[in-house]
C-alpha positions as CSV (number, residue, x, y, z in Angstrom):
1,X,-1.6,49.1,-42.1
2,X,-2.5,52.6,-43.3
3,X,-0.6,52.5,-46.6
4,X,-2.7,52.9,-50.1
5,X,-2.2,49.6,-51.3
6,X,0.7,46.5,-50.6
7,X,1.4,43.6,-51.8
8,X,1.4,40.3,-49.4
9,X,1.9,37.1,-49.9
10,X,1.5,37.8,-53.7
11,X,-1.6,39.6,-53.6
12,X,-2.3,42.7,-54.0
13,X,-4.2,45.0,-51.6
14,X,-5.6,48.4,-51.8
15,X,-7.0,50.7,-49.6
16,X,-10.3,52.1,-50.9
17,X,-12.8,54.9,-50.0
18,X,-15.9,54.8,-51.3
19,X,-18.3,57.4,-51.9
20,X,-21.8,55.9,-53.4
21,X,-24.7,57.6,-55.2
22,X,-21.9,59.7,-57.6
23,X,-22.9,60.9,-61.1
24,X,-20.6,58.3,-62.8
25,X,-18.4,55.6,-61.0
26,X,-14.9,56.4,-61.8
27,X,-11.5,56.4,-59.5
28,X,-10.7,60.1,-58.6
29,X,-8.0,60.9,-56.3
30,X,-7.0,60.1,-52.2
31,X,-9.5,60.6,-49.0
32,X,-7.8,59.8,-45.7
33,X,-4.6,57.5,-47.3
34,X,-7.2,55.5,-49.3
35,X,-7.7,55.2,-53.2
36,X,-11.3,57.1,-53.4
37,X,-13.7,55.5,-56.0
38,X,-17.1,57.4,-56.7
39,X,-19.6,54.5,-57.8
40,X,-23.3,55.1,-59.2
41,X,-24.9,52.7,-56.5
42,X,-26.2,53.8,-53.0
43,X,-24.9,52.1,-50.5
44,X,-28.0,50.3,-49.6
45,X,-28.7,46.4,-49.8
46,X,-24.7,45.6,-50.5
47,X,-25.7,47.4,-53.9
48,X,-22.2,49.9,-53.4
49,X,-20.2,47.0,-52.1
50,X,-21.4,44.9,-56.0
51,X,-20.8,48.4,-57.8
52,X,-16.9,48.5,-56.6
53,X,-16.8,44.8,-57.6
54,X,-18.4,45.3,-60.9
55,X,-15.5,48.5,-61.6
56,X,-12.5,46.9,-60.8
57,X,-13.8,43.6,-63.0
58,X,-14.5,46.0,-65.7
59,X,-11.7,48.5,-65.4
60,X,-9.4,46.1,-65.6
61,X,-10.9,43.0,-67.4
62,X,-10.7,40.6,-63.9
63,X,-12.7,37.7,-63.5
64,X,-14.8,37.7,-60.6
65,X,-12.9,35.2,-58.7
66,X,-9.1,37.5,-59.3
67,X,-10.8,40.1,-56.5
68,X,-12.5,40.5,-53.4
69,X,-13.3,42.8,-50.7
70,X,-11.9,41.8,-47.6
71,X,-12.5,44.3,-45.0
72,X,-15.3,47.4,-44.8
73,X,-18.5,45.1,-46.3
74,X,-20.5,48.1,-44.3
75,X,-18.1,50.8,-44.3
76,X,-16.9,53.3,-47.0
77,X,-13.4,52.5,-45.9
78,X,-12.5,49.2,-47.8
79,X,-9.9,47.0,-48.5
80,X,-9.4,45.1,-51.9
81,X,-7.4,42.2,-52.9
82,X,-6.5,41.6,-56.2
83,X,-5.5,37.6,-56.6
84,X,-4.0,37.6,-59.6
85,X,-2.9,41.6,-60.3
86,X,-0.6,42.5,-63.7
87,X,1.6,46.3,-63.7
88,X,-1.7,47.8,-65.8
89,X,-3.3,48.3,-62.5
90,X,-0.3,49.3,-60.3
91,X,-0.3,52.0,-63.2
92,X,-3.4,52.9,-63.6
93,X,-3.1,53.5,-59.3
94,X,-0.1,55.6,-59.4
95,X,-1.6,57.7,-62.9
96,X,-4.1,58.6,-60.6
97,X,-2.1,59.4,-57.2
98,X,0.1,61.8,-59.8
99,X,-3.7,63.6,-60.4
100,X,-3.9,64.3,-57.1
């Protein structure tokens, strides 16, 4: 699939790009059909991989079982599934596709 994010089988799945070693970790537009997300970490040691973890849990207030990467553990091109998702992140998604 080459869509931004979906929802299967009541889960919901989004496309990420991730750029490591950024200034602040914060989600900040599109790159190649994906939801880019600039994290703090380098991407060495799976240290990028726990940084994208550790924002979605924080942005918005997941447990660490509600989310998982399921695809791209050693690629900047990732897929995320949210378990258990709730309309405050399809919003906060499509408030930042509108920035773009």
């Amino acid at each position: 699939m080459n869509e931004l994010f979906y929802i299967k089988s009541n889960q919901l799945y989004i496309n990420i790009y991730v750029q490591p070693g950024a200034k602040v970790s914060q989600l900040c537009g599109i790159h190649d059909n994906r939801l880019k997300l600039k994290v703090l970490a380098p991407p060495v040691d799976g240290a990028a991989n726990k940084a994208v973890m550790n924002f979605f849990i924080k942005e918005f207030s997941l447990s660490k079982w509600q989310i998982e990467i399921v695809s791209g553990d050693k690629s900047r091109m990732k897929t995320v599934v949210f378990r258990q998702y709730t309309n405050d992140i399809l919003e906060k998604i499509e408030e930042v596709i509108k920035d773009v």
